[in-house]
C-alpha positions in Angstrom: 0.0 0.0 0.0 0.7 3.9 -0.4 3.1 5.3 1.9 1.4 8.8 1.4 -0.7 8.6 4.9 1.7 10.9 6.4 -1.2 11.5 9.2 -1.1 8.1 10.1 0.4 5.6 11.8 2.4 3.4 9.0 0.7 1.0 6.8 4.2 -0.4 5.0 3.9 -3.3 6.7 0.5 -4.3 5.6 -0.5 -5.9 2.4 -3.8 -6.8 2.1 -4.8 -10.1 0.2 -8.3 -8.4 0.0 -9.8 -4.9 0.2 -13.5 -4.3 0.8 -15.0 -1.1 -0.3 -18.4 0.2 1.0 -20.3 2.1 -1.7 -22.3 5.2 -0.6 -19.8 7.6 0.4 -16.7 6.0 -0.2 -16.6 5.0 -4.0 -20.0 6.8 -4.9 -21.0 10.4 -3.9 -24.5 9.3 -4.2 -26.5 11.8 -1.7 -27.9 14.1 -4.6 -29.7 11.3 -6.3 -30.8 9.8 -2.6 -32.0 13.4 -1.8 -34.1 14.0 -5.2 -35.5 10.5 -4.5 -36.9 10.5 -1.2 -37.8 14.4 -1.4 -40.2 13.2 -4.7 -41.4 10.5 -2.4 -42.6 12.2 0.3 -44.1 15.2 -1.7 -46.3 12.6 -3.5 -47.5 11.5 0.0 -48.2 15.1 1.2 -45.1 14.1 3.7 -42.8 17.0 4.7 -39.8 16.6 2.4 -36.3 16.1 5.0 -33.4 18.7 4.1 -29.9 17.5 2.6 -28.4 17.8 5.5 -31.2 15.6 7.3 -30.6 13.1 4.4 -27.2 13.2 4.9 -27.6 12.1 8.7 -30.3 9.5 8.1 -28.9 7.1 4.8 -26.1 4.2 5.5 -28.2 1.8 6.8 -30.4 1.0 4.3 -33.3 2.4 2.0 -35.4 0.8 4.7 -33.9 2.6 7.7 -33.9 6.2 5.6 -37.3 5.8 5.2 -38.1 4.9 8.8 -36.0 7.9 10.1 -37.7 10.5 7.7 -41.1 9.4 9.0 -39.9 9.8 12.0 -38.3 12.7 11.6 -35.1 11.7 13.2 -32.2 9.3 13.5 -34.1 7.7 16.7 -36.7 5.1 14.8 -40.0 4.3 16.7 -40.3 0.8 17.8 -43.0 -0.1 15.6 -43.1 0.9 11.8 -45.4 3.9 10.6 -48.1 2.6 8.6 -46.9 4.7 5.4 -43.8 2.6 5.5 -44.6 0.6 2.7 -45.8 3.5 0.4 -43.0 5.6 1.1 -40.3 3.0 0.4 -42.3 2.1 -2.4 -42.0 5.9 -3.9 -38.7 6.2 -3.0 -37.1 3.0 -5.0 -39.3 3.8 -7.7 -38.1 7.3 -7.9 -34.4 6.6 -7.0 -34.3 3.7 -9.3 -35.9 6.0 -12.5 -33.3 9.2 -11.6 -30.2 6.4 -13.2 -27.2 8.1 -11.0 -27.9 11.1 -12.9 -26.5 13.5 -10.3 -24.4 11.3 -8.3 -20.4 11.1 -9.1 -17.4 9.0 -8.5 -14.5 10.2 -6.2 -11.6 11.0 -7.1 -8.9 8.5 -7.5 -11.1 5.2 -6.6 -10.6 4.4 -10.4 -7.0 4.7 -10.0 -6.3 3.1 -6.6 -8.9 0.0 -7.9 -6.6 -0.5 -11.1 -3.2 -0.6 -8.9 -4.8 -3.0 -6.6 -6.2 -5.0 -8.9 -2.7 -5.1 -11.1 -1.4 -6.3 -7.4 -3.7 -9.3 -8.0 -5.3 -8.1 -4.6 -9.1 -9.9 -4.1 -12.1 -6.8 -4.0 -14.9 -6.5 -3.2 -18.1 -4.5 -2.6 -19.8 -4.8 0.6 -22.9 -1.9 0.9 -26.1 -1.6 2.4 -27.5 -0.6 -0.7 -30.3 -3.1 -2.1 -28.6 -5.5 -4.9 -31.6 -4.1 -7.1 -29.5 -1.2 -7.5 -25.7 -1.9 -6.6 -24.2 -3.8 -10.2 -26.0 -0.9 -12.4 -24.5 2.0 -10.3 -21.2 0.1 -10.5 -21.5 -0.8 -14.1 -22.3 3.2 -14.4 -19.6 4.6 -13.4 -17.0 1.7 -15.4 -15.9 -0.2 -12.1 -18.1 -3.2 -11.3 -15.2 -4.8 -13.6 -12.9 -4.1 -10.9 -14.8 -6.5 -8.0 -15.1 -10.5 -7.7 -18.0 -9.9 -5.7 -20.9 -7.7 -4.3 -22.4 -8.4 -1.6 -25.5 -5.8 -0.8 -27.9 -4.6 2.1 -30.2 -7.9 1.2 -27.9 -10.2 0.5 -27.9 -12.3 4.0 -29.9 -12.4 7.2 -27.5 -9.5 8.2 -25.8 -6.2 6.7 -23.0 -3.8 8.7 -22.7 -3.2 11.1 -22.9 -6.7 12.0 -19.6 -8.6 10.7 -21.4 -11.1 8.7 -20.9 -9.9 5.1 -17.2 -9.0 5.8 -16.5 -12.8 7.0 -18.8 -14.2 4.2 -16.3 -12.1 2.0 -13.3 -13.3 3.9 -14.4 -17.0 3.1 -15.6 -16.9 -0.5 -11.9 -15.4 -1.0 -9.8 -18.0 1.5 -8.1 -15.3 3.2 -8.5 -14.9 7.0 -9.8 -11.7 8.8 -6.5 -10.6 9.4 -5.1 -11.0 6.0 -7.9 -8.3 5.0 -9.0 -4.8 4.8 -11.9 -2.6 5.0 -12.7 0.9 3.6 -15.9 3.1 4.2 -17.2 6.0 5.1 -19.1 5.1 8.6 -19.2 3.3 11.5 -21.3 0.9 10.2 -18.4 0.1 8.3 -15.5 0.2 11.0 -17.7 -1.5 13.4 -18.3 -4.1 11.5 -14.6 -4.5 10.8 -13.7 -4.0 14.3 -16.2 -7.2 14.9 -15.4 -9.2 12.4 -11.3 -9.2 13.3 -10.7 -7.1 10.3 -8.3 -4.0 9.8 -10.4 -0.5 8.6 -9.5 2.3 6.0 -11.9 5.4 7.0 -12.5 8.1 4.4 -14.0 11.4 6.2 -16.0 13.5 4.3 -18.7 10.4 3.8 -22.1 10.1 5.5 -21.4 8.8 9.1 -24.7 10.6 10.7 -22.8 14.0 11.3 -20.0 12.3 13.6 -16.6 12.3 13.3 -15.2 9.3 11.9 -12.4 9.2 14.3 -14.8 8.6 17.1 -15.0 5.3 15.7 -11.4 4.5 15.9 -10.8 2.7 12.5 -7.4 1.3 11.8 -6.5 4.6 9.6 -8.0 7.5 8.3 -7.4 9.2 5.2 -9.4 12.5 4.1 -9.9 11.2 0.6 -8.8 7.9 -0.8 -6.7 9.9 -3.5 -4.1 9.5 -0.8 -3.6 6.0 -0.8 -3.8 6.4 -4.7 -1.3 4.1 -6.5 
């Protein structure tokens, strides 16, 4: 890996036989197009349509969970789900789905640094909590699902971050152990489920972490923008 984390503790010594890469936030800026989405929803259900930054507190745990928190108004979900639920998720994987990524954009140097470690014949893979109805084509649309031997998304087991169990799915589907692995996202949900699952973490700030400092968190290292680790 890049010796450029000047701000960090060093990394020389680590070489990952696998890198997993969250989406929202760390390879994708996709807020504008979750934004539009659910703002469309809830107009067409005479809802109260949430802020950016109130979106930008409330996604990375799911289309489900956004849509709890913005009938709810806040982070805090109720114990029992409104019963516009359904209608509102509906509206907003209909709308999200018909918008095609049109205003959200890749970050700079992902491309790059997912070429290098690919040359390095390192295993990737995706690891969201983004529905798997919408993960490949967002990939394929910005040119680097080619880059990944898997994707594993918000419904693709019993569990998604920030419980570990995607991470070690990942870990066995490429026969390398927790150790021998990394992790890189934008949120807790991410470093916590790395933390759990044995595995070292990469955190990006700038993300969507629910208006916390990353640091908080404690991942392994920290990097303002993955252009750092570049090539």
């Amino acid at each position: 890996m890049s010796d450029r984390l000047d701000n960090l503790h060093s990394v020389d010594d680590f070489n990952p036989k696998a890198v997993f890469f969250d989406l929202d936030g760390t390879l994708i800026d996709s807020l504008p197009d979750i934004e539009a989405a659910i703002k469309q929803a809830a107009l067409a259900m005479g809802l109260e349509a949430p802020g950016a930054s109130q979106v930008r507190a409330w996604i990375g745990n799911g289309a489900g969970v956004l849509v709890e928190r913005v009938l709810a108004d806040s982070i805090h979900i109720p114990p029992h789900k409104d019963a516009r639920y359904k209608a509102l998720l509906d509206g907003y994987m209909q709308a999200y789905g018909k918008l095609e990524h049109a205003y959200s954009r890749i970050y700079p140097g992902v491309e790059q640094w997912l070429q290098s470690l690919q040359e390095q014949q390192i295993k990737l893979a995706v690891i969201t909590n983004k529905a798997a109805c919408f993960t490949p084509s967002i990939l394929a649309h910005f040119g680097i699902l080619r880059y990944f031997d898997l994707v594993y998304c918000g419904d693709t087991f019993s569990q998604k971050k920030p419980h570990p169990m995607p991470l070690l799915k990942a870990c066995e589907a490429f026969s390398v152990k927790p150790e021998e692995a990394l992790m890189v996202g934008d949120s807790r949900n991410d470093v916590v489920a790395a933390q759990s699952a044995g595995i070292r973490s990469l955190a990006v700030r700038g993300g969507y972490n629910h208006g916390e400092d990353i640091a908080l968190t404690k991942p392994t290292w920290i990097v303002d923008s993955l252009e750092q680790v570049g090539v």
